[in-house]
C-alpha positions, -999 to 999 in steps of 0.1 A, spaced: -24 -62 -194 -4 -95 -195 22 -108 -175 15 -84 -144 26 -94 -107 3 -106 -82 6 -74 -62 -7 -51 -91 -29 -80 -103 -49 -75 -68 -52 -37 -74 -64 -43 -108 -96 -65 -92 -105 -40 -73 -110 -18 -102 -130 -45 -116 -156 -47 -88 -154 -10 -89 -165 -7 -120 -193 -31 -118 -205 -13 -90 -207 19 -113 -222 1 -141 -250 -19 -117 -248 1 -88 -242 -30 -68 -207 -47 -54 -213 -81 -56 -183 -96 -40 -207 -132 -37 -179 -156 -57 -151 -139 -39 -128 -169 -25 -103 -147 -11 -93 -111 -3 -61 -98 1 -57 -59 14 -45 -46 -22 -80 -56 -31 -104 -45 -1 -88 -12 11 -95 4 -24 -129 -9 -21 -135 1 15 -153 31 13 -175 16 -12 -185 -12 11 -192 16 49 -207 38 25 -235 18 2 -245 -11 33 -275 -17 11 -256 -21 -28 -230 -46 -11 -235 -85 -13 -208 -100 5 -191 -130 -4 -209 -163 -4 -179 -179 12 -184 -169 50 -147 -171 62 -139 -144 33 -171 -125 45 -165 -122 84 -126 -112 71 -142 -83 54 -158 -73 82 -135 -77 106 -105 -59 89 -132 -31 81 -144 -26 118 -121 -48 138 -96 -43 167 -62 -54 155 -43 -82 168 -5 -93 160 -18 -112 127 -35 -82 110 -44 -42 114 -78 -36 101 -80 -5 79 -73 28 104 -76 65 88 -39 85 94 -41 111 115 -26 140 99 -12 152 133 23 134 139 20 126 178 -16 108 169 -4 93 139 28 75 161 3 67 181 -17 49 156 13 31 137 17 12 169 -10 -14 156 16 -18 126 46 -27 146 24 -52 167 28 -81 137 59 -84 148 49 -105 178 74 -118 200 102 -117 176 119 -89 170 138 -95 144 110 -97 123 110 -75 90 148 -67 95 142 -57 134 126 -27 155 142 -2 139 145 -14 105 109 -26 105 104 11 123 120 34 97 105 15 66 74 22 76 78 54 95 97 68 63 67 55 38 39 78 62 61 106 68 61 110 25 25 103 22 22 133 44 47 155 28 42 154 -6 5 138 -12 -18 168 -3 -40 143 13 -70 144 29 -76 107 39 -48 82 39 -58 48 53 -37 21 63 -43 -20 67 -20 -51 66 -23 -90 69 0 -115 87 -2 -151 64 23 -174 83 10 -205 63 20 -181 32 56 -170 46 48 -132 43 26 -106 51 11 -75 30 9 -35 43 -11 -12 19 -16 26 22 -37 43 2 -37 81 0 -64 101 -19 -37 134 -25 -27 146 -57 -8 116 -70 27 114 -76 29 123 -110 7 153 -106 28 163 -81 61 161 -100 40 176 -132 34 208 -107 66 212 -101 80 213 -138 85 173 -140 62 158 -168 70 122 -185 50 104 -213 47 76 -191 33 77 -154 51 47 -144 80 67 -155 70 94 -129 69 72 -102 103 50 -110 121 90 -111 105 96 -76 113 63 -65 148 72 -74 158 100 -58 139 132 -79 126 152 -51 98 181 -50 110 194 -18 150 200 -2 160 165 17 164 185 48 149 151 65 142 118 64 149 95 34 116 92 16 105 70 -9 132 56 -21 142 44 15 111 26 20 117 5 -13 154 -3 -11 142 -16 27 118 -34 12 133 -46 -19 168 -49 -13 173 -56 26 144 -77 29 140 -94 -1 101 -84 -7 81 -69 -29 62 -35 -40 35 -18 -54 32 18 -63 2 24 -81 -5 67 -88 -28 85 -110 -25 62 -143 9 45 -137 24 18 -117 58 3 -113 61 -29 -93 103 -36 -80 111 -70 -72 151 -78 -61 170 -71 -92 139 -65 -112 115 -33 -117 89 -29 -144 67 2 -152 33 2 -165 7 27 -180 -28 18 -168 -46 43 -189 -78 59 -181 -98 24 -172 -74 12 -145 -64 49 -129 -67 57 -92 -71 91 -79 -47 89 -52 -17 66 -48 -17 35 -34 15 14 -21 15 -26 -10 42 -43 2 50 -80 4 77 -90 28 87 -123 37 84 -133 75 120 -140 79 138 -129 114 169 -119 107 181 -83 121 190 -62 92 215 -29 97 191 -5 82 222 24 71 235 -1 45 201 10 25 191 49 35 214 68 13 
């Protein structure tokens, strides 16, 4: 694949180690120089669950950031990767490390309640259409870069298995994922916004970027821009991961111009 963006591009490493691993039964992440969430939190369970096939990077500040953001507290710069409850009072609960990276300003990420239904909104989905039994969440804070990166990965039925159950089939995956993005719906909108809220948030009030990658699609919106891919059997995931890239601008946003 040429010409991908960087989000997808760090998805698409982690499928590389990934499949080293299966080939050599190690994960040699030695000449790893840097790490960004897209990459680890697909890889996390490979890393808890083999201690003894892992050899971390050579690069010690990249190594101690792997372990910290696998087994670490939190602060206001990052969340280290935390499992979803699937009860809605302990999952609040636990999305409270997310709205910490705000910090002291609260106009951060459009303000509280923008930042707040964006994120709310992109859970509440996971939860009502995935058929989960594991979603996991972790995010990054890079002031020096000017934005900061959320993933959440889900290991449910995938978005365009999902829409294939419920008569809605397209040649394309990506394809799948653009329609849901867009409005098509497997359930009555008798709540919330969805989806499609999250991105237009994302996208269009705060200028950022995201990821969907589900099943063997992807589709990556930028402002003004959004391009669809078919990853084909080699790059697939069973589950659907999203990553978002938002700028750390503070500027309090009016979050009903977007959720329609």
């Amino acid at each position: 694949m040429s010409d991908i963006p960087e989000l997808l591009g760090e998805y698409l490493q982690s499928c590389i180690y990934a499949e080293n691993f299966n080939e050599t039964q190690k994960l040699d992440l030695q000449e790893l120089g840097f790490i960004f969430p897209t990459t680890l939190l697909p890889l996390s369970d490979l890393i808890i669950n083999n201690p003894d096939k892992y050899i971390p990077p050579s690069n010690y500040s990249v190594s101690n950031y792997i372990s910290t953001i696998i087994s670490g507290s939190g602060s206001n710069t990052y969340v280290p990767i935390n499992q979803l409850p699937t009860d809605e009072n302990d999952r609040n609960k636990a999305l409270q490390a997310i709205f910490r990276l705000q910090g002291t300003d609260p106009n951060l990420f459009g303000g509280v309640s923008f930042f707040n239904l964006l994120i709310s909104e992109l859970i509440d989905n996971i939860f009502e259409h995935s058929e989960c039994t594991t979603a996991k969440i972790a995010a990054q804070k890079y002031q020096q870069k000017g934005y900061a990166d959320f993933c959440i990965f889900d290991n449910g039925i995938t978005i365009p298995a999902k829409l294939k159950k419920h008569g809605y089939e397209f040649d394309n995956q990506g394809i799948s994922i653009a329609k849901a993005v867009n409005g098509l719906s497997t359930k009555d909108k008798d709540r919330g916004f969805g989806l499609q809220t999250s991105v237009k948030l994302s996208v269009d009030g705060l200028k950022g970027e995201v990821s969907i990658i589900s099943g063997q699609g992807a589709v990556h919106f930028q402002p003004n821009n959004s391009n669809m891919y078919n990853l084909g059997d080699r790059w697939k995931l069973n589950g659907t991961l999203i990553s978002l890239r938002l700028p750390l601008v503070s500027e309090k946003k009016d979050w009903s111009q977007y959720a329609k």
